[in-house]
N, C-alpha and C positions, 0 to 999 in steps of 0.2 A: 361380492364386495360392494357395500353403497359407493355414494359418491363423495364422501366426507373422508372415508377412508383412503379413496383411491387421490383424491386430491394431496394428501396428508401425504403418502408416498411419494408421486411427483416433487413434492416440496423437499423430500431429503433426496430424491436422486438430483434436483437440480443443483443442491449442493455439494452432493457427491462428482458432478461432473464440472463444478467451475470450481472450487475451495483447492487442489491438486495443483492448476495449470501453471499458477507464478513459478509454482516449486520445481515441479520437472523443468520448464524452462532453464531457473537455474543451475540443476542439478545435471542437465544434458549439455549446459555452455561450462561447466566448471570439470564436470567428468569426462565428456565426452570430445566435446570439439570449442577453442575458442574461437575458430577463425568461422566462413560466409555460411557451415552449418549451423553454427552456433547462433549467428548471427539471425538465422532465416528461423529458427526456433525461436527467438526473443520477438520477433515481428509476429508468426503466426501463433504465438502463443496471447500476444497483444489482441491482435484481429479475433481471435476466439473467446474473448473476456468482451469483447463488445459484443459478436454474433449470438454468442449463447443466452444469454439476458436480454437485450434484444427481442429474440425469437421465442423465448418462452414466457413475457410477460405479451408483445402482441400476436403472436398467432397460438399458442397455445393456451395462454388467459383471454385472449381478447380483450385486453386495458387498453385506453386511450392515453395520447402521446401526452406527457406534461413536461416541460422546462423545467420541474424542481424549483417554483419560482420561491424568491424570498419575500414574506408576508409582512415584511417591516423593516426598514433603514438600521434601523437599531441591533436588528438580529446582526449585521454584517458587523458591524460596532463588536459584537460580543467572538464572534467567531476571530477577528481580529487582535483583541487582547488575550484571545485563548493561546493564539501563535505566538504573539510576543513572549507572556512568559512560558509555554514550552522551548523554545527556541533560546530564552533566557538559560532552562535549565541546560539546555544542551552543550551550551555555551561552557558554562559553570564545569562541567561533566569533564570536557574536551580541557580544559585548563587544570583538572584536576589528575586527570587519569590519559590525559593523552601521549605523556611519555611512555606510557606501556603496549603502545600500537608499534609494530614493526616496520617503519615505515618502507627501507629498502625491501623486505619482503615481499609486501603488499603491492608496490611497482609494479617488482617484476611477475608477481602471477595476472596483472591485472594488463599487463604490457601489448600483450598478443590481442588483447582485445581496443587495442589503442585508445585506453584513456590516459596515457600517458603523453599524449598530444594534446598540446591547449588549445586546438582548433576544435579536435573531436570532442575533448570534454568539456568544452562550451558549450559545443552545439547539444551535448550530451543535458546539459544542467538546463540550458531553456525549456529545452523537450522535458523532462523530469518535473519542473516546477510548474511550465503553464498545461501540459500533458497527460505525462504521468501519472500528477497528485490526483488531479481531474477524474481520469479511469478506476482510478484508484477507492475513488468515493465513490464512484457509479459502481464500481464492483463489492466493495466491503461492505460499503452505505448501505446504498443504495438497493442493492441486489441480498447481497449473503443476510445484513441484517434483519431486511425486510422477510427473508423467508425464515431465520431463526424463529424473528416475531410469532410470526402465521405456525409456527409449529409448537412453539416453546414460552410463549409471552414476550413482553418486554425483559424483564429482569434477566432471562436466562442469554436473551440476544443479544443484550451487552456486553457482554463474558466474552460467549461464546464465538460473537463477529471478531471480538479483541482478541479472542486467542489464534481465529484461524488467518487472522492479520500479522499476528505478532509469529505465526510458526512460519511463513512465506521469510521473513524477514529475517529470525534467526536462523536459518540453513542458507540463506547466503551471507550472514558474517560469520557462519560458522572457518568460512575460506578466506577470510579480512585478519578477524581479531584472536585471539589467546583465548582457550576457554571463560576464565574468571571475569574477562570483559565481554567476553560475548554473552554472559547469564547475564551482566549487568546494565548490556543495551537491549537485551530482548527485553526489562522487567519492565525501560523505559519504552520500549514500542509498547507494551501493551498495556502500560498506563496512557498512552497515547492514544491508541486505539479505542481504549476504552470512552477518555473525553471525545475523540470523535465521533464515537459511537452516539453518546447523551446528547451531545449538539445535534445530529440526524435527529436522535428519537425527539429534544423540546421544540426543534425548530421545521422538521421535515423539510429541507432543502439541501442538496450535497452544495448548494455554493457556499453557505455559511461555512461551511467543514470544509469545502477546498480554499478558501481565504485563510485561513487555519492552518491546512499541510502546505501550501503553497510558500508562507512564510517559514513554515520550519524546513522545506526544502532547501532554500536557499542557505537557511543558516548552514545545512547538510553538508550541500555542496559548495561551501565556501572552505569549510572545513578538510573538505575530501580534495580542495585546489590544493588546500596547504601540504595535503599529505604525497599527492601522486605527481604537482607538478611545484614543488616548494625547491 
């Protein structure tokens, strides 16, 4: 095996071992346990989305450390009207189709895990917006994108980051929403995904893209106030 090929491999096992983890976390806090198991799964499955990209771009590539910095004032500018009107649409979305979310349902499966405290899902909404969205773009961005790239091009890494973004996130509203609204928020994560995808690949910085989710988070969880503690 050259080295071209053996690199080439590495590049899909590392996505094979971080593209998974958001999901099982989910799937072990909603299937299996909500309470401090649950809970200890959400944290080490957090801690392993940073260790693993991490440790395979410096001791196994050997790259050197960058901040992701942003190349011009202006790029922030753009990534910022990106969030407005996404966050616009969500808006729109939630006034259109929000009577069809079950709200007392959704409480009580969500109860055991105490975001039905406004203390906890406070603290829950800070962490998600300045945190979260953060990892979020180190991990899809910054990481999964990057390695689509190096295997597939640009054109396919677009898709393909937005789809493995967009399936993390429909199989946990799969346990929120109704079928017909959960096809119709995953279509919007991963047209979401996708612009955050294009902001990474014109600007190469996840800050641009986190000024971006970090606005649509809040619109999120302003939303997800009204529903769990209205």
């Amino acid at each position: 095996m050259d080295r071209s090929e053996n690199d080439h491999q590495k590049v899909w096992l590392s996505l094979l071992l971080i593209i998974p983890i958001p999901t099982l976390s989910i799937l072990y806090s909603m299937e299996i346990s909500q309470g401090w198991s649950g809970n200890l799964m959400f944290i080490l499955s957090k801690i392993l989305l940073i260790l693993i990209p991490l440790y395979w771009y410096f001791k196994l590539e050997n790259r050197e450390f960058s901040w992701s910095p942003v190349k011009n004032k202006n790029d922030l500018l753009v990534g910022f009207v990106f969030g407005i009107a996404m966050s616009a649409a969500i808006a729109i979305a939630w006034f259109l189709f929000g009577d069809k979310i079950d709200q007392n349902s959704l409480r009580e499966l969500l109860e055991g895990s105490g975001l039905t405290n406004p203390i906890i899902y406070l603290s829950l909404t800070l962490y998600w917006i300045f945190i979260n969205s953060l990892l979020e773009e180190f991990v899809f961005r910054w990481f999964i994108f990057e390695k689509f790239e190096t295997a597939l091009g640009s054109n396919y890494a677009l898709f393909l980051s937005a789809g493995a973004f967009t399936l993390h996130h429909t199989i946990a509203m799969m346990y929120m929403f109704p079928i017909s609204l959960n096809i119709l928020a995953s279509i919007g994560v991963f047209i979401g995904g996708l612009l955050w995808s294009w902001l990474y690949l014109r600007y190469r910085s996840i800050w641009v893209v986190f000024l971006s989710h970090a606005i649509v988070d809040v619109v999120m969880f302003s939303i997800g106030g009204i529903i769990l503690l209205g």
